[in-house]
C-alpha positions in Angstrom: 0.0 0.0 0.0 1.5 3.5 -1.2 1.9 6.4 1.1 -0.3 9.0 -0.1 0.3 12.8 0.8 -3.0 15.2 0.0 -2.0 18.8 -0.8 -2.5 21.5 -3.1 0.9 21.9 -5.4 0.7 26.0 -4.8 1.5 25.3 -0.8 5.1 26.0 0.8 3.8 23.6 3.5 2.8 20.4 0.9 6.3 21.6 -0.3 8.0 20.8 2.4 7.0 17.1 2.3 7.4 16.1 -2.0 11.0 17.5 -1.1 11.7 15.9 1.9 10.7 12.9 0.5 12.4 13.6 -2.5 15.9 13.8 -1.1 14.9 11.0 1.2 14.0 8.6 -1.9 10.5 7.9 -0.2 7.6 7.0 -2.6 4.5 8.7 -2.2 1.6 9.1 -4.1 0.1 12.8 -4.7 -3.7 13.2 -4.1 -4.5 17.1 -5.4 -6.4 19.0 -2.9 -7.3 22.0 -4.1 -7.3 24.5 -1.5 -9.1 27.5 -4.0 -11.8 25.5 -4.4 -12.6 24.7 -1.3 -11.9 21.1 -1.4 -9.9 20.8 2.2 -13.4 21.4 4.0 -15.5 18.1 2.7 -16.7 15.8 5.1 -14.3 13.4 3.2 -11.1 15.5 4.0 -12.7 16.8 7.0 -12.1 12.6 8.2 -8.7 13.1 8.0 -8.1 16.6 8.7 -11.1 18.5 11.0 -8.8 21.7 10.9 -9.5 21.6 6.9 -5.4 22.1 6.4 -2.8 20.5 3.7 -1.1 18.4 3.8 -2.0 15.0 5.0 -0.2 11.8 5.2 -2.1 8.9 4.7 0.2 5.4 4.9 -3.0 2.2 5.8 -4.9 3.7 9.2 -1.6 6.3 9.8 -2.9 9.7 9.3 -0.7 12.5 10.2 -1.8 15.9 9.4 0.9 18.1 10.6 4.0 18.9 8.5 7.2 18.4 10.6 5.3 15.8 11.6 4.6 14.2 8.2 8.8 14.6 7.4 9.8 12.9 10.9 7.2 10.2 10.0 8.7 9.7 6.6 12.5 9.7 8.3 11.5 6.6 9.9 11.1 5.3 6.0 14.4 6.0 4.6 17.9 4.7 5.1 19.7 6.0 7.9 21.8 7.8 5.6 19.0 9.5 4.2 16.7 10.7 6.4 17.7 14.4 6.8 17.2 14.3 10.4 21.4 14.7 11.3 24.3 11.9 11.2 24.5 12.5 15.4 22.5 12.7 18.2 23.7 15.6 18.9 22.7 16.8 15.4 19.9 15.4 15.0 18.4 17.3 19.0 19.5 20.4 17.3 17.1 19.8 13.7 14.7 19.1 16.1 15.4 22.8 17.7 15.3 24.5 14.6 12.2 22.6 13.2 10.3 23.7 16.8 12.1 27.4 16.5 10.3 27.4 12.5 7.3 26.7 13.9 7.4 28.9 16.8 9.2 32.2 15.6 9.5 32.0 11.7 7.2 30.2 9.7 3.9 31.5 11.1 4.6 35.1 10.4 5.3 34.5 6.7 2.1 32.4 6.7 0.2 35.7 8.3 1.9 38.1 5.7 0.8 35.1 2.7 -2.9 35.3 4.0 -2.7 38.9 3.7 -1.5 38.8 0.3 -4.5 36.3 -0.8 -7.1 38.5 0.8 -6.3 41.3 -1.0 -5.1 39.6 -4.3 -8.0 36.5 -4.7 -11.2 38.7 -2.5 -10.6 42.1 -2.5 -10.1 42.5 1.1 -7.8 45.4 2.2 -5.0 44.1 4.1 -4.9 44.8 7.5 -1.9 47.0 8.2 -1.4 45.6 12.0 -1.2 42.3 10.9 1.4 43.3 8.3 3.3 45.1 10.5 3.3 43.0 13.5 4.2 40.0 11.1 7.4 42.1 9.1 8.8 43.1 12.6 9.2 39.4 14.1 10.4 38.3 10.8 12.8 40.6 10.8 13.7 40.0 14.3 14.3 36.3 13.3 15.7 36.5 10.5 18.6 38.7 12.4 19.2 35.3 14.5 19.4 33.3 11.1 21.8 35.6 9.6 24.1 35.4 12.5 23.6 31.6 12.5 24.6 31.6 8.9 27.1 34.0 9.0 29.7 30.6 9.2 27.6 27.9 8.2 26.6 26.4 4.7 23.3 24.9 6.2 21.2 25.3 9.7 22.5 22.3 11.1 26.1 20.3 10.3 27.7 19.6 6.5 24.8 18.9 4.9 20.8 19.2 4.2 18.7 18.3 6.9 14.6 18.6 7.9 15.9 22.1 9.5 16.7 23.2 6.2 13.2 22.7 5.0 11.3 23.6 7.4 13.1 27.3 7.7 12.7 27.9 3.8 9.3 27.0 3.4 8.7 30.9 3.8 10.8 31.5 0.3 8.4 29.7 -1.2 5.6 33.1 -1.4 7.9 35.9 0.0 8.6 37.5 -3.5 4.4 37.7 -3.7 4.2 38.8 -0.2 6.7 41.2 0.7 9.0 39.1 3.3 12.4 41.4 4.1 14.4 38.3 3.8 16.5 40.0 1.0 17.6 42.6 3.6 19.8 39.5 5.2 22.5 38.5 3.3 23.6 35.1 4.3 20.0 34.1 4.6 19.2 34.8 0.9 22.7 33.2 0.1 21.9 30.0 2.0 18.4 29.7 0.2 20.7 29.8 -3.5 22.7 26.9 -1.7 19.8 25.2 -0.9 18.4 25.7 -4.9 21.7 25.3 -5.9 23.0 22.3 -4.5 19.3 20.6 -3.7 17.4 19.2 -6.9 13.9 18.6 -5.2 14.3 22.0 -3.5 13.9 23.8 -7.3 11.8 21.4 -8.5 9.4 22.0 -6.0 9.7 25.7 -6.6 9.1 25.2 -10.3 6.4 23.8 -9.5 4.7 26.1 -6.6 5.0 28.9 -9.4 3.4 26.7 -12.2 0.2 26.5 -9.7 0.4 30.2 -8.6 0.7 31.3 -11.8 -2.4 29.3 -13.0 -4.3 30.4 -9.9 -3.7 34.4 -10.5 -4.6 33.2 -14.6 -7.9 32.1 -13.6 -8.0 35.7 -12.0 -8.0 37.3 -15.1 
């Protein structure tokens, strides 16, 4: 029985996972969910996600509906050698850190600045300017501890890619749409080229994020 992941291919979250498992050589089986249209809130996906989000991990009765979640759960599928969650203990305590830190102090922010961005762009809403602001300052405030992280480093944690590195450039995946600073940080914006650079499923993915946002804002007129 395959592993199937439900997402919608314009997501930075679904990204995440199709890259993960990617690098992690993990077969999995895409089920579109598209989120435009509505189709995370039927009763059907409502069974396997009552918070309506993308995406979901389905392997036989497994369901796991939260992202870091989803990629630790695939780890457990791949070689040792492959499953981007450190070569050490110590390493792999400190992806765990920076995976809890993305979800904590990074990640959300972008997602508030994203929502933002749809309201105004896909319903007309006005975005509201407390939100924006409030969202740009902690970015910016984390982003400062990123730099300083990277100032010396050629990825978040150890020699190589790891679930860290994911997780904390899921926010590249919108900011050009949305107006993240993250330009205004140098060694951030250089590690995120390392990570296209040097990680196929990483570009891929964005190739592919931009082919469903660019048919999205089509269908806009």
């Amino acid at each position: 029985m395959s592993i199937k992941l439900y997402g919608d291919p314009g997501s930075g979250s679904l990204r995440r996972v199709t890259a993960a498992a990617a690098v992690m050589g993990v077969d999995i089986e895409r089920i579109n969910v598209d989120l435009f249209k509505g189709e995370s809130h039927t009763l059907e996906f409502l069974n396997l996600n009552p918070h309506g989000l993308t995406p979901v991990l389905q392997d036989g009765d497994t369901v796991i509906w939260e992202t870091s979640a989803i990629n630790l759960y695939l780890a457990t599928k791949a070689s040792p050698d492959l499953n981007l969650l450190g070569r050490t203990e110590a390493e792999r305590f400190e992806v765990l850190q920076w995976m809890f830190w993305s979800g904590e102090q990074w990640r959300v922010f972008s997602t508030f600045l994203f929502n933002e961005w749809a309201g105004k762009t896909l319903m007309g809403k006005p975005p509201t300017d407390a939100v924006v602001e409030l969202s740009m300052g902690n970015i910016r405030s984390a982003a400062t501890v990123l730099d300083a992280h990277l100032a010396s480093r050629k990825f978040i944690v150890g020699e190589a890619v790891t679930l860290a590195d994911i997780d904390i450039a899921a926010p590249f995946s919108q900011y050009q749409r949305t107006g993240a600073p993250f330009d205004e940080f140098p060694n951030l914006m250089a590690w995120h080229q390392r990570l296209l650079d040097t990680v196929p499923a990483w570009a891929a993915t964005r190739d592919e994020v931009e082919r469903r946002m660019a048919g999205v804002l089509d269908d806009l007129g």
